[in-house]
BATORVO-165065 format. One record per residue: z, x, y of N, C-alpha, C, O in turn. Coordinates in steps of 0.001 Angstrom, whole numbers, plus 500000, padded with zeros to 6 digits. Layout:
BEGIN
ZXYZXYZXYZXY/...
END
This chain:
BEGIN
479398450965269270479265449566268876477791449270268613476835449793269185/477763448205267507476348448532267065475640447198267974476408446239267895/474604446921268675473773445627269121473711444619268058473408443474268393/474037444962266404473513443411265551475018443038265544475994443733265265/474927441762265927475999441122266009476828439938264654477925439827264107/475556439295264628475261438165263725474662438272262838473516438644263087/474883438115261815473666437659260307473791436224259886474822435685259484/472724435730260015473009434065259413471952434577257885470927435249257773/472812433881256937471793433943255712470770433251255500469920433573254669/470703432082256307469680431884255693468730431941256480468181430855256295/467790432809257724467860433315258688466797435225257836467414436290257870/465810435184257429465130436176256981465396437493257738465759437299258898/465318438628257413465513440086257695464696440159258965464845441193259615/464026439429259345462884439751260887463366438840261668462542438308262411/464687438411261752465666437463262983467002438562262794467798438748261873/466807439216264226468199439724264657468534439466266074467829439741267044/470317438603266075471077438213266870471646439738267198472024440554266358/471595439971269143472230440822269270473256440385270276473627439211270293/473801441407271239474401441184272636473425441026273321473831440357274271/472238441241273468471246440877274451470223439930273846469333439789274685/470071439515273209469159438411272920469207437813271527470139437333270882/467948437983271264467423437452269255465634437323269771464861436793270568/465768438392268452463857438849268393463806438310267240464651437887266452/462216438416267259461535437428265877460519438961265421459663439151266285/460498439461264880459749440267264209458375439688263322457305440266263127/458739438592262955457731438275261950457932436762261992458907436469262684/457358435806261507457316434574261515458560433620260807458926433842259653/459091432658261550459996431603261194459984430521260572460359429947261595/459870429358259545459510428129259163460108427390260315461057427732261021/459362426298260373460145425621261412461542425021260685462478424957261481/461807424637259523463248424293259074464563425300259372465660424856259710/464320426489259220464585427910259805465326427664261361466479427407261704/463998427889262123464101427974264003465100426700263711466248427134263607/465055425433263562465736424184263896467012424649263354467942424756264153/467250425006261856468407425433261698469263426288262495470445425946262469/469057427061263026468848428096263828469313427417265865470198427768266646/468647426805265933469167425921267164470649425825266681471533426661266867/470750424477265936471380423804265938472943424453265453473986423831265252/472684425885265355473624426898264561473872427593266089475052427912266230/473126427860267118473597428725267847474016427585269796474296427868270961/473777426305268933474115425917269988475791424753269875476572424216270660/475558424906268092477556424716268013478563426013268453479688425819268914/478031427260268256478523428710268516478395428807269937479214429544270485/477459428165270737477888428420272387479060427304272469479885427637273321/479421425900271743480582425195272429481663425794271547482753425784272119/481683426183270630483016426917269421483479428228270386484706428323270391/482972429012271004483091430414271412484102429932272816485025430735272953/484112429036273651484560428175274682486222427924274140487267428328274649/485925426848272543487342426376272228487764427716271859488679428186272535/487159428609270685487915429495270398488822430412271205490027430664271221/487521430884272001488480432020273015489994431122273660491056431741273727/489932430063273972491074429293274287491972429373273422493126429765273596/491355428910272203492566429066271547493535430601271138494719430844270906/492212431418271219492809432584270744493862433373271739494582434284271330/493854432888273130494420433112274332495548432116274505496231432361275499/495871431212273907496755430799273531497886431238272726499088431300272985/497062431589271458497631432254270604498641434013270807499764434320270409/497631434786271561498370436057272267499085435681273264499976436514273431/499161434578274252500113434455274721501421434114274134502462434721274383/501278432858273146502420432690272691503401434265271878504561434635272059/502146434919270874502646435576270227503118436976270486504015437600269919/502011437478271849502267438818272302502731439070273835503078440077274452/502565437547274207503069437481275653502722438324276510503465438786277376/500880438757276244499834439253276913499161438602278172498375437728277806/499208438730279426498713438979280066496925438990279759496392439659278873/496177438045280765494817438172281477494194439050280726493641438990279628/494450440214281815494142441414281981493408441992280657492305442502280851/493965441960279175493405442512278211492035441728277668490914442219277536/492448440411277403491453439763277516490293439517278325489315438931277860/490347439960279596489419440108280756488531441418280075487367441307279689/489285442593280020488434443652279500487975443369278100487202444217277653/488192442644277526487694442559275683486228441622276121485084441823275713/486638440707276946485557439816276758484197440027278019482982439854277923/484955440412279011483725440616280496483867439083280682482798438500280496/484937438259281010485110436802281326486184436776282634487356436989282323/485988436609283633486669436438284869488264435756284359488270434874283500/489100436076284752490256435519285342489835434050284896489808433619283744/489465433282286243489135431732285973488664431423284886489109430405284357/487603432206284193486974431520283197488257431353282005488573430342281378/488831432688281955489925432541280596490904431644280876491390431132279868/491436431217282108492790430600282218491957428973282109492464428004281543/490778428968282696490271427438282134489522427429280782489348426329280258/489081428483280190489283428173278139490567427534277957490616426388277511/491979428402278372492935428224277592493533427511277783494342427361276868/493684426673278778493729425341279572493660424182278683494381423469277986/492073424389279155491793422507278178491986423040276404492157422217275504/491940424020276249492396424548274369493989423852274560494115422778273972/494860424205275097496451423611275393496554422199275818497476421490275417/495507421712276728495595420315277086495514419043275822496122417998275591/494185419966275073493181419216274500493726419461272852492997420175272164/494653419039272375494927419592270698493375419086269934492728418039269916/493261420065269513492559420296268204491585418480267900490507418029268288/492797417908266964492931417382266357491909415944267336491192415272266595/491893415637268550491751415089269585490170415680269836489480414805270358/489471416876269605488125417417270389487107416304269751487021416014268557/486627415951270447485422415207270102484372416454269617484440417475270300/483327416446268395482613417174268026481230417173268677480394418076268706/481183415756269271479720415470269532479668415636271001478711415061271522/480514416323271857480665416088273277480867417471273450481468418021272528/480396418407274723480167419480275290481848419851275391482725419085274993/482146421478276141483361421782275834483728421045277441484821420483277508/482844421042278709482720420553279622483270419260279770484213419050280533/482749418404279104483204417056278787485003416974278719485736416154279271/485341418046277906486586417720277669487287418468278414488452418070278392/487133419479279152487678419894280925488166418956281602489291418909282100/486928417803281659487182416606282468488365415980282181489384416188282838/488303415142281142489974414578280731490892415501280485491962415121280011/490718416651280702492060417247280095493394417257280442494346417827279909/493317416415281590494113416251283011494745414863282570495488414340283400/494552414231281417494458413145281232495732412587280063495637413514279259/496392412040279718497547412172278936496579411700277373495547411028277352/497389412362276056496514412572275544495915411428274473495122411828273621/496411409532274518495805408700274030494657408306275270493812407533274818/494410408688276852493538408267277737492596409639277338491410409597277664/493006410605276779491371411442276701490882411104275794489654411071275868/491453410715274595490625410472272894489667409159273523488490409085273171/490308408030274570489984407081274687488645407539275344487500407446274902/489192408168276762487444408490277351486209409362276563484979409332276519/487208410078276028485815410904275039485318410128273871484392410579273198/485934408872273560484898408174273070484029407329273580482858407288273203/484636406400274699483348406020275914482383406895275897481242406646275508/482831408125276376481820409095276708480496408738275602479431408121275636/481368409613274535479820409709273471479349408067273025478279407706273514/479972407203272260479199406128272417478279405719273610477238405126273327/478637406046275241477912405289276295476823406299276241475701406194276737/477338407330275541475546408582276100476345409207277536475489409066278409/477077409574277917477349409691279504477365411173279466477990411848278648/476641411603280402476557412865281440478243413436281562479191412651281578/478372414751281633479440415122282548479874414336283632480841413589283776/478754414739284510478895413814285976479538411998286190480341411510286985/478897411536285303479524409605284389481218410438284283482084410410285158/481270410929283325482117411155282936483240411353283837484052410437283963/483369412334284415484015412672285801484120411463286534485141410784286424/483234411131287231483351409816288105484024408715287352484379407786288078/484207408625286478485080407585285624486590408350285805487544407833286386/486594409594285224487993409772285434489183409666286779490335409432287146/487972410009287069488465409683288858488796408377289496489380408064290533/488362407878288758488479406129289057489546405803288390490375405031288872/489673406331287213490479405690285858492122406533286756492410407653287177/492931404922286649493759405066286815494606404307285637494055403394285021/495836404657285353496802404044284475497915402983285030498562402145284401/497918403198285967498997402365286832497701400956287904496552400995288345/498650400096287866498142398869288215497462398835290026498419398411290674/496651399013290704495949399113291684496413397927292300496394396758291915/496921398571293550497246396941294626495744396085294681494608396478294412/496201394862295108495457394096295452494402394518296924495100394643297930/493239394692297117491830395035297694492689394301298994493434393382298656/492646394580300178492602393950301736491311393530301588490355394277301381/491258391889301731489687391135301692489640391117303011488638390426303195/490121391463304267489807391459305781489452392815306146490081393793305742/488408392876306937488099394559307655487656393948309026486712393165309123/488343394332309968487690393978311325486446395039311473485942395951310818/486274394434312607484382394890312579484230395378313616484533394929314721/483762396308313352483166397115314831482822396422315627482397395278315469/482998397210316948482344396594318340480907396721318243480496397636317529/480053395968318832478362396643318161477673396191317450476481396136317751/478087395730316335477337395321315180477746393972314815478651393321315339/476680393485313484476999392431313539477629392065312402477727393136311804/478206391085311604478781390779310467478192391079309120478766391380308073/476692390903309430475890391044308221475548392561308325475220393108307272/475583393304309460475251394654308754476462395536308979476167396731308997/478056395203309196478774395548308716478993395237306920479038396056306002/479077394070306894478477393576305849477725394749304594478267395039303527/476371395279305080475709395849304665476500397419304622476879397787303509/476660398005305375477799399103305615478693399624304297478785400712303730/479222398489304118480551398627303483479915398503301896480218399221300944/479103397559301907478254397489300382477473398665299837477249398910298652/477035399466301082476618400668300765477110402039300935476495403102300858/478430401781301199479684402735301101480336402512299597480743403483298959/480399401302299128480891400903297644479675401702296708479910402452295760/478538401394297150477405401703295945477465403002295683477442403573294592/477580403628297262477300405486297038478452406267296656478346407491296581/479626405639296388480976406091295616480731406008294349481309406853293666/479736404907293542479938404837292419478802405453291789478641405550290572/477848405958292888476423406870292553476632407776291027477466408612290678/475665407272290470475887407980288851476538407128288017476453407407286822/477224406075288347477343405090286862476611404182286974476061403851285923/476271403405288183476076402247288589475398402380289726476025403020290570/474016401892290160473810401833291657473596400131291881472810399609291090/474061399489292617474193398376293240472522397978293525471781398419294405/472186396825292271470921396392292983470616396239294182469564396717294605/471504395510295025471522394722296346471088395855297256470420395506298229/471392397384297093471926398239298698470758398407298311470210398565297220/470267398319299964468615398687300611468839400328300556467915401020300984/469730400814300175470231402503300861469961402853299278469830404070299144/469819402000297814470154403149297022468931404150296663467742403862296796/469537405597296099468705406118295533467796406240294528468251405943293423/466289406691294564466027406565292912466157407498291877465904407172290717/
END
């Protein structure tokens, strides 16, 4: 097997993509290198959907087993059964382009008009994985009982810093979307 993997054309004879890296032999324009980013960092989230899909695909068609795919690729067990996962969760048609393959792990759990919905929050709000997640986790579809507005209060303390307690038990649940001006506890 040969180390050159890749040829991008437009990409001069002194840039070679291998299995172990990409050397520069000779000098790049910067329109080049940028092209060049922006080419090998859609190919790290495409390589994610693909292999999913393509593990999809031998399952349906050859009703293959892990195992071959484990040796073709050097990708753990977990890693392939969660490609092919959110590739099956997540149709096609539904991937947000502008959002990591990560991003859409998150909802994939999600029925599939509540993921199109969050993966567009997502990218309009700018949100992190982490936003992201913590929303899903919250995001429920079914109607949430009504809050118990009574909590008896410890022996010990007093109203206002139970009070305080509970406000900074609310804030540090929602750590990463929102931190609660008020809590003396939040982080910066």
């Amino acid at each position: 097997m040969t180390s050159n993997l890749i040829r991008f054309d437009f990409l001069p004879d002194n840039v070679v993509v291998s299995t172990t890296g990409i050397s520069f032999t000779g000098d790049l324009p910067y329109e080049h290198w940028e092209l060049l980013m922006g080419t090998l960092s859609r190919m790290e989230i495409a390589a994610q959907w693909a292999i999913g899909d393509a593990l999809n695909y031998g399952s349906a068609k050859y009703g293959e087993k892990y195992s071959q795919a484990m040796e073709s690729t050097g990708h753990t067990y977990q890693a392939l059964a969660n490609y092919a996962w959110v590739a099956r969760a997540i149709p096609m048609e539904s991937r947000n382009p502008h959002l990591s393959w990560t991003h859409h792990r998150v909802v994939a759990k999600l029925n599939p008009s509540d993921q199109v919905a969050m993966l567009s929050q997502a990218e309009h709000g700018g949100w992190t994985v982490e936003v992201l997640s913590s929303m899903v986790r919250d995001f429920s579809g079914v109607e949430q009982p009504e809050a118990n507005t009574k909590v008896e209060i410890p022996r010990g303390i007093t109203e206002a810093e139970a009070k305080a307690l509970l406000d900074t038990a609310a804030c540090n649940r929602r750590e990463g979307i929102e931190l609660c001006p008020y809590c003396p506890y939040r982080k910066e």
